[in-house]
Every structure is written in C-alpha cells, then in structure tokens.
C-alpha positions in Angstrom: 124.9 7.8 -106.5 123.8 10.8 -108.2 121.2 11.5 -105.7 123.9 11.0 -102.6 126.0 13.8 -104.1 123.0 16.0 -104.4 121.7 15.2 -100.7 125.6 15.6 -99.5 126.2 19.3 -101.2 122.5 20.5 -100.1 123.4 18.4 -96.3 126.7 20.9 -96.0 124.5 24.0 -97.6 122.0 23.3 -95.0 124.7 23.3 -92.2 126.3 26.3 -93.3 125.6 28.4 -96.9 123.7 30.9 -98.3 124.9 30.2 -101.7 126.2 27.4 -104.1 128.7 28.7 -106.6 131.9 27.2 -108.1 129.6 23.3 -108.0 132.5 21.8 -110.2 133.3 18.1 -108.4 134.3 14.7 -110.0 131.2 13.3 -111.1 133.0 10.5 -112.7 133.4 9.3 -109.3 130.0 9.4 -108.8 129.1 7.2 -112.2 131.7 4.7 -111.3 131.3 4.2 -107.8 134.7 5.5 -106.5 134.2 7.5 -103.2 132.7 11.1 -104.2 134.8 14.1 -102.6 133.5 17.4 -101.6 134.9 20.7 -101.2 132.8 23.2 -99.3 134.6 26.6 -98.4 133.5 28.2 -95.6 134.3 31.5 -93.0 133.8 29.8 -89.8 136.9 30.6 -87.6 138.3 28.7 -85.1 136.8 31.0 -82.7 133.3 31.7 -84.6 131.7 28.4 -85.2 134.9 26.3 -86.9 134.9 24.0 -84.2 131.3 23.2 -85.3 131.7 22.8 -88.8 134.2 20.3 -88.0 132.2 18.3 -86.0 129.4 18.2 -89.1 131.5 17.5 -91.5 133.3 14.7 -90.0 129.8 13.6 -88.5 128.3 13.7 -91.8 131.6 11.7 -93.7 131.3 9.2 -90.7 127.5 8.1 -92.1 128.4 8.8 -95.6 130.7 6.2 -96.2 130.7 6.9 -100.6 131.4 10.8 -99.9 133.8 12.7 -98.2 133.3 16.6 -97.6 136.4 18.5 -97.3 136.0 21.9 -95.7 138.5 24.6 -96.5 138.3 28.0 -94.2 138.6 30.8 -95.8 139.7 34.4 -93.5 138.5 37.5 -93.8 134.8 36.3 -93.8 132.7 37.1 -96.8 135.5 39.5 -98.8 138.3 37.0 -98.6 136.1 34.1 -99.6 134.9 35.5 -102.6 138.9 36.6 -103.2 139.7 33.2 -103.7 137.0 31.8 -105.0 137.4 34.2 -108.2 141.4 32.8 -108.2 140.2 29.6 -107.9 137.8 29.7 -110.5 140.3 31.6 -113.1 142.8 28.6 -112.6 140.1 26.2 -113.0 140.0 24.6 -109.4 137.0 25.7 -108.4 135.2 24.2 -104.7 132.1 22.6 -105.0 130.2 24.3 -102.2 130.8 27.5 -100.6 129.6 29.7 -97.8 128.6 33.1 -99.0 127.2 36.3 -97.0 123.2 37.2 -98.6 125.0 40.6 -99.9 127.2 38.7 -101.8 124.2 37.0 -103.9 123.7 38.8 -107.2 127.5 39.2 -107.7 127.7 35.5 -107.4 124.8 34.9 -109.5 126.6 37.1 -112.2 129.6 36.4 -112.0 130.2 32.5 -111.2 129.2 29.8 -112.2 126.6 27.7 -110.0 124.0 24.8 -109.6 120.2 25.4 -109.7 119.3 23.2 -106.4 115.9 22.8 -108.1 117.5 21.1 -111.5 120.2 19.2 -109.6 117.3 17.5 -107.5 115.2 17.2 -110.7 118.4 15.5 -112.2 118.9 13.4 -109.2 114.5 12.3 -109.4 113.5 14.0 -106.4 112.4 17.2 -108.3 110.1 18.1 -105.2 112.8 18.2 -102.5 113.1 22.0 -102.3 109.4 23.0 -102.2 108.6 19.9 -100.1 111.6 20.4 -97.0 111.4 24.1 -97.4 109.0 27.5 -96.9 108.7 29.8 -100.1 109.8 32.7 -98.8 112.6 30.9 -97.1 114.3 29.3 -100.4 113.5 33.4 -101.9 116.2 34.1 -99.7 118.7 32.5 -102.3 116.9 32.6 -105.3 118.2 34.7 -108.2 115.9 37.6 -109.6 114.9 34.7 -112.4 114.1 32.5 -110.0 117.0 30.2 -110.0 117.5 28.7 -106.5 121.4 29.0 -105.8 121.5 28.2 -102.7 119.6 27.9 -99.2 120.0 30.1 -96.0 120.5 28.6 -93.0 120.2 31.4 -90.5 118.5 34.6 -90.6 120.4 37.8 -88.0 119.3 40.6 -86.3 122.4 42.3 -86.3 121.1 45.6 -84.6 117.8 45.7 -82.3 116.2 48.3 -80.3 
C-alpha cells in the first residue's frame, strides 16, 4: 500500500504541481488497509483548468479504489496558496500535495516541510522511478540547490514571445 500512496501523490503532481510541500497524510491508513485519502491543493479556477482537474481527480479515484484524492482550490493563484498553506501548517493541518508556481520553490524548500520524491520511492522499493520516467534536466526543475527533488513540473510557459 505504501507504494499506491507514493504512485497516487506523484499521479496528482504529475497532473498538476511543481512542488510537494506540507506531505503530512494518514499513513496509518495505509499500514492497515483502510482507504488512503489525499489532499492536493491546487490554483486551477473554474475558468482556468478547474474543470480539468476535476475530471483527473475523479478519473484517478474511479481506478484507485484504496485512495481517494481530495482537491481543494485555492484563489489568488500562487500568493493565496502559499497564504494558506503557511496557516495550515501553523495549525497543524497541513495538505498532502500542493500546486506551487516555480518562483515559489526555494521559499518552500525553506520554509515547509516536504517529501524527497527520490526517498519516498526509495521507501516505497522503486528507488529508480524518477530517473527512469523522467529527463535530468526536467526533474532539476524542482530540485532544491542540495539536490532534493520536491516536486516535478508538469508544464513549461512561454509567457512572453517575440
């Protein structure tokens, strides 16, 4: 079961993070057997890809019958995310995965707590899943100055072109 809640946070991160911070879920549930629930946070409005998320999420709980991702929408993208993730994490209720903007890396690497993908998978006895799914300078993209893979981009913008 331990390696279903590893594939199910790095599914949702595939689908729609940049960074894992907060990674705080019941693993009891996932020793004894008992349906594993995860919270992913996300900025994907209604209007701006929400409608999408929704249909993964429910896709992926549909052939996932032991875990159940609960997304959570956050407003005012990036900012207000990482707004309440700080109060959720000062009152202890921290979401398991969560949807953060590439600028917003080394402050989450400095100041939250998070989940090397790398030792989760090692944990979970597939300690080659990153480097074997995913270019180098891809997984750099989330990787903390030491190394430390927090999470995994999913898209890459060009917000301005001439």
């Amino acid at each position: 079961m331990k390696l279903k809640k590893v594939l199910a946070a790095a599914m949702i991160s595939l689908l729609a993070t940049t960074a894992l911070v907060g990674c705080g879920s019941d693993k009891k549930n996932a020793d004894t057997g008992k349906k594993v629930q995860i919270e992913y946070w996300h900025v994907a409005a209604e209007s701006f890809g929400g409608a999408t998320v929704k249909e993964l999420v429910a896709d992926f709980n549909k052939t996932h019958p032991n875990i159940e991702v609960v997304e959570k929408y956050n407003p005012d993208m990036y900012k207000g995310l990482t707004q309440n993730l700080q109060a959720a994490m000062a009152s202890g209720k921290n979401p398991d995965v969560v949807q953060m903007g590439y600028s917003f890396l080394n402050y989450a690497a400095e100041n939250f707590k998070y989940t090397d993908l790398n030792e989760a998978f090692k944990a979970a006895g597939d300690e080659n899943f990153m480097k074997d799914n995913y270019l180098p300078n891809v997984l750099q993209l989330a990787q903390t100055e030491d190394g430390k893979q927090i999470g995994l981009p999913y898209s890459v913008s060009v917000p301005v072109l001439f």
